[in-house]
N, C-alpha and C positions, 0 to 999 in steps of 0.2 A: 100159702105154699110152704112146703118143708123148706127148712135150710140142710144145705149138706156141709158141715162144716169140714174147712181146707187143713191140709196138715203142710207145714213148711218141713223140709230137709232138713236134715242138721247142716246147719254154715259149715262147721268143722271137715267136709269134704272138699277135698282140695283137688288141683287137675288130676292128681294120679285117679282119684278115683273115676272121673270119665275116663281115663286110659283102659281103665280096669274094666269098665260096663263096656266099653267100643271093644275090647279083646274077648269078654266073654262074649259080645255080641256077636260074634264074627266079622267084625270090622276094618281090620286089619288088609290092607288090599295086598294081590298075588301078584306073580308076574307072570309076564309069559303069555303063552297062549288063553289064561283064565285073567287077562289084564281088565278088557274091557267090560267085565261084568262084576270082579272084586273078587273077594274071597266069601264074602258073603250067598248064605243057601235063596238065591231069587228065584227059586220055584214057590220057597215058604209061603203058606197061608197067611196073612195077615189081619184080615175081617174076623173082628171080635165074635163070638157067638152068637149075642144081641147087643143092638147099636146102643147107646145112650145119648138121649135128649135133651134138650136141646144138646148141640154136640161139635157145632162144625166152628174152633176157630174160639167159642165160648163156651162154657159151663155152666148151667145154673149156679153149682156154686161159687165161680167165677164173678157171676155176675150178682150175688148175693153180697158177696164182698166190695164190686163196686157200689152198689146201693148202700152199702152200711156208709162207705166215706162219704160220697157224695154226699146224704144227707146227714152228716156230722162235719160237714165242711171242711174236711183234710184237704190237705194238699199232698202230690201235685192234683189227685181226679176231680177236686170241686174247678178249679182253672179248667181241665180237659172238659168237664163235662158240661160249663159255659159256652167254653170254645164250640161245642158239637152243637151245644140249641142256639148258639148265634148265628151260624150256620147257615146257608142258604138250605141245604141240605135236611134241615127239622121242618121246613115251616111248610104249619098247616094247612096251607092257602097254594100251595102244589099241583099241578094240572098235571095229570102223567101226559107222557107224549107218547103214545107205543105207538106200531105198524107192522104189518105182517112181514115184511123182508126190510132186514137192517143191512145195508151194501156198505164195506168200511175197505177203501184201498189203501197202497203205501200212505204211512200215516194220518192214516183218516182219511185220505183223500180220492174219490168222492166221501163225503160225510153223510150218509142218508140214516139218520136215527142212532148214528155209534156213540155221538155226545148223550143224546137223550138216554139211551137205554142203560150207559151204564151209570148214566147220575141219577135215573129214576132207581135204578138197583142200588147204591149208595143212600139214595135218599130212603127207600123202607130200610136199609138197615139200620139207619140212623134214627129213622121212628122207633123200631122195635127197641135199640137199647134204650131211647126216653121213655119209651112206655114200660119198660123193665124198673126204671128209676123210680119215676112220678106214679105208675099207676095209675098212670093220668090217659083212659079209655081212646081221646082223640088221636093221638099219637100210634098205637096199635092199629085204629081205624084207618089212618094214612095209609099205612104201609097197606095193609088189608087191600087199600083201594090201588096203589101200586101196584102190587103183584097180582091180582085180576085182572089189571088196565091190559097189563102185558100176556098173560095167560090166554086172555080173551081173542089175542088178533094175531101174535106172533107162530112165524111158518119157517123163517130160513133168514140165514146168514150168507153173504155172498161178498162175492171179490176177495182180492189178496189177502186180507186182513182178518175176513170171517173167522180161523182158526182163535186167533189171538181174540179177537173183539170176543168170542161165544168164552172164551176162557177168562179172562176179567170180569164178565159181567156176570157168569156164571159160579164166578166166585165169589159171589158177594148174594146172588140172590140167595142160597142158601143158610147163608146166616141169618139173616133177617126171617126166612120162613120158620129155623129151626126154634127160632126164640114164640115167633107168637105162635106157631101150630101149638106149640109146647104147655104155652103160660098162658094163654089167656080164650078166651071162651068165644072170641065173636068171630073165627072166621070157619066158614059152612065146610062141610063135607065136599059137597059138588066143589066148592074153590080149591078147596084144595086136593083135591082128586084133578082137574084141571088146571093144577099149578106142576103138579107131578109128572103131569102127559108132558106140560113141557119142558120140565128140565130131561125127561128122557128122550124126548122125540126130538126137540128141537136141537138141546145144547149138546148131548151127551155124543150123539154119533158124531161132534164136529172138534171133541176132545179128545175122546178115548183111547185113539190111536195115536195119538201123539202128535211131534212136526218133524221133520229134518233141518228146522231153522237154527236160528240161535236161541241157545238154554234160556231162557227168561219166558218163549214160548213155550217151549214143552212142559217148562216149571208151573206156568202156571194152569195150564191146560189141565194136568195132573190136580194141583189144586182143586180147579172147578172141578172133576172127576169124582174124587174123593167127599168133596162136598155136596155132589149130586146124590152119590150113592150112601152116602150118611141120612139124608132126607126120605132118599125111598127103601132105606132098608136093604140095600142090592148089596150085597154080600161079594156075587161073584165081579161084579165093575169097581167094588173095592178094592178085592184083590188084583184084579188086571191093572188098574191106575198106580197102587203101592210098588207093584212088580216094574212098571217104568218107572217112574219116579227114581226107585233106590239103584235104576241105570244111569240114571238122566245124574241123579248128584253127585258120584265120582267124577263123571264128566268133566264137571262143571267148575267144581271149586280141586286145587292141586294141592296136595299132600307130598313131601317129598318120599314117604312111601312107596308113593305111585311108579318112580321110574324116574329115566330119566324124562319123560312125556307123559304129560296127560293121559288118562283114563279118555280110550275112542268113543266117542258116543254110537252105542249101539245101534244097529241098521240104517245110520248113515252113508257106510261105504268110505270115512273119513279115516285111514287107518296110516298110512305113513306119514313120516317125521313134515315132508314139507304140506302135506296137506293139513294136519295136525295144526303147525308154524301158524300158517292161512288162518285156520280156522280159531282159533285166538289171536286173531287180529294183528298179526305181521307178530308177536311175542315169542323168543326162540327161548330165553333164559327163563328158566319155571322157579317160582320159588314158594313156598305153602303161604296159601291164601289168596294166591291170586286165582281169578276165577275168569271164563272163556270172555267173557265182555269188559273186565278190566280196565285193557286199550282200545275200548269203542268209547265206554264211558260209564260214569258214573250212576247215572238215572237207571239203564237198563240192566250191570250189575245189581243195583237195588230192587227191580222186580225179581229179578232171579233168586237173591237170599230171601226176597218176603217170602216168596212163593213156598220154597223150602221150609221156611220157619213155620210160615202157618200148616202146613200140612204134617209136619212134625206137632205140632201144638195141637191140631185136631186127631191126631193117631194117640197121643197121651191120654185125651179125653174119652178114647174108644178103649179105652185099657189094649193097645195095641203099640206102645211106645216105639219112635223111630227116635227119639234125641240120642240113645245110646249108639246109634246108629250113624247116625249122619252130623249129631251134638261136635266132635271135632273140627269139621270143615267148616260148617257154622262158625264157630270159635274163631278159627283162623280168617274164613274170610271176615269176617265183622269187625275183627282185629285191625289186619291189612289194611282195610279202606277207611275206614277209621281214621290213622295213622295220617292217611294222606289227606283225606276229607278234613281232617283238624290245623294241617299245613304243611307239612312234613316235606320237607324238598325231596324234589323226588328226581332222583339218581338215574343217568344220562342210561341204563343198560333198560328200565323199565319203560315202555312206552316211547322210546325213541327222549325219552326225558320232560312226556309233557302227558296230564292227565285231565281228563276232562272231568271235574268234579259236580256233587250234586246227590248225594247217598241217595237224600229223602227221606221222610217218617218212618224208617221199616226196621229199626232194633231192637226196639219197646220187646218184643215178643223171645226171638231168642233171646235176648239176653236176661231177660225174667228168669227164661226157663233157667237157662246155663249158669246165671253170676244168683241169683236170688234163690231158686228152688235147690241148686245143686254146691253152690258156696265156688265157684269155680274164678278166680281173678281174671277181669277181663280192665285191663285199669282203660284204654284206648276209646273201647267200644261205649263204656261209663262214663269216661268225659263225653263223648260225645254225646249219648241218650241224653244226658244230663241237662248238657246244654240246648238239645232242641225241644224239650218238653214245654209246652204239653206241645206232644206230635198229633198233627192235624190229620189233612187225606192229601193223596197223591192225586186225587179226583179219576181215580181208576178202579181200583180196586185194594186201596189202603187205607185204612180210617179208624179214627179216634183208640191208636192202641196205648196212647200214656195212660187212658182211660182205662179201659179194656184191663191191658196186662200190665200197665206199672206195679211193682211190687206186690203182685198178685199170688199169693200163695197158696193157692184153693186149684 
């Protein structure tokens, strides 16, 4: 296989120039009557012409670059990439567990297939990166037999949860398809013609439109979206998933740009001060970076930046880049939690003065992009990456990004 070699940024860009790419982007939010949707053109097109493959989340050349450390034994990715084949998650003695309806309520509860489906979807994508490393056939054939196991029986998702459950799991099965459709030779036309049916039939109608929940779902929902329609080429569910999304992240993360309030999440219906209050979690005092789950906690703010990053990380790789875009709020909240996630007493006006912490593995990726590709100081977000590498999985749909994107300049 060609290599595509990576170009790194010059370091020598500093914040102003993300200042500079978010204002020529139209980034800059409005007020007023044009609050809730930005200053930003959200009719624009944003599906590349043709997709590029593998594509969702990784890059061949991406991943060309983890093969070169890995088998030259750098650090941190030879640790990361131990970490992933020690793994429950690699091994090749795997039983998939699918079933035609996966039922997943408040938190899982009933649990009919929600643990399996998304750790067998974890699990091939954790095959496909070994089999990207080693070239080592069995590992490819895992995964292979994974996403068959599931193609073959899966019909519906059901109960409270189904939006959420089809959006993590669906954000993961396409990474893994997009690498071995990609790279490797052994999986048939009919499989994957019927791996297609059902990220469109199954997962797609149960993302596309989004939620009215809290941002961490519709983040990631978006994700799976973007990541569905990266796989089948779909152009036009690109565009419709990017066109939320770039709603959904003013929402989400607060810029003192914004106002004195939060950016309302679109077709919600949430639009004055004290529903607004509510809906960030009893938080009246806004200050940049803090994000609508903040004072819920720490865990489920972290889905919601993953979600964002990766879907920014997979728009870069479509030559459709959103970090110019959405690269600030990122910044800031990554920043902010950070801060507190490292110890940072936290001040009676935030949270009633008490946070529930718990980031998790998920800043490996923005922060690549932001502090490494783009030279941008994030000192907060770098202690922290630093100290949790190699970052593991969230056992949802997060996994081995110290691997993946540490210092990954491709």
């Amino acid at each position: 296989m060609t290599r595509i070699p990576g170009s790194r940024r010059a370091r020598s860009i500093a914040g102003v120039a993300l200042a500079a790419a978010l204002a020529a982007s139209g980034c800059a939010q409005a007020t007023g009557a044009t609050r809730t949707a930005g200053a930003v053109n959200l009719g624009a097109k944003a599906a590349p012409a043709a997709f590029t493959h593998p594509g969702v989340l990784v890059s061949r050349s991406q991943l060309d670059f983890v093969r070169g450390k890995v088998n030259a034994g750098a650090q941190p990715w030879k640790s990361a990439y131990d970490q992933m084949l020690g793994s429950r998650y690699a091994s090749l003695s795997r039983t998939p567990k699918p079933r035609a309806v996966v039922e997943c309520g408040p938190v899982s509860n009933p649990n009919h297939g929600c643990t399996d489906e998304r750790e067998d979807a974890l699990a091939a994508y954790t095959d496909a990166l070994a089999w990207y490393i080693t070239r080592d056939g069995r590992y490819a054939d895992k995964a292979i037999q994974l996403m068959n196991a599931w193609s073959a029986v899966l019909k519906d998702h059901t109960n409270s949860n189904a939006p959420l459950q089809s959006g993590w799991s669906a954000s993961v099965w396409p990474r893994a398809a997009e690498i071995i459709r990609y790279t490797y030779t052994g999986w048939t036309s009919d499989a994957v013609t019927r791996f297609a049916a059902m990220l469109r039939n199954v997962y797609l109608p149960k993302v596309i439109n989004g939620s009215n929940s809290n941002g961490n779902w519709e983040l990631s929902m978006m994700e799976a979206a973007v990541g569905i329609s990266v796989f089948l080429d779909d152009r036009t569910s690109y565009d419709k998933a990017v066109a939320r999304f770039r709603k959904r992240v003013p929402a989400y993360i607060y810029l003192s740009s914004d106002g004195a309030l939060p950016v309302a999440p679109a077709g919600t219906g949430i639009d004055t001060k004290a529903e607004i209050v509510k809906y960030w979690q009893g938080q009246s005092t806004f200050v940049t970076g803090l994000t609508q789950e903040t004072c819920r906690d720490f865990v489920h703010t972290g889905y919601g930046i993953s979600a964002i990053s990766h879907v920014a990380e997979t728009s870069r790789i479509q030559k459709a880049d959103l970090y110019p875009e959405v690269g600030e709020r990122l910044r800031q909240a990554l920043g902010f939690q950070a801060k507190y996630q490292l110890g940072a007493a936290v001040p009676s006006w935030l949270c009633g003065g008490t946070l529930k912490r718990g980031l998790g593995p998920v800043t490996e990726v923005a922060f690549n992009a932001l502090h490494n590709r783009m030279g941008i100081a994030m000192a907060n977000t770098q202690k922290l990456t630093e100290q949790q590498r190699p970052a593991g999985t969230n056992n949802l749909f997060v996994a081995w990004e110290t691997l993946t994107h540490a210092e990954n300049p491709a």
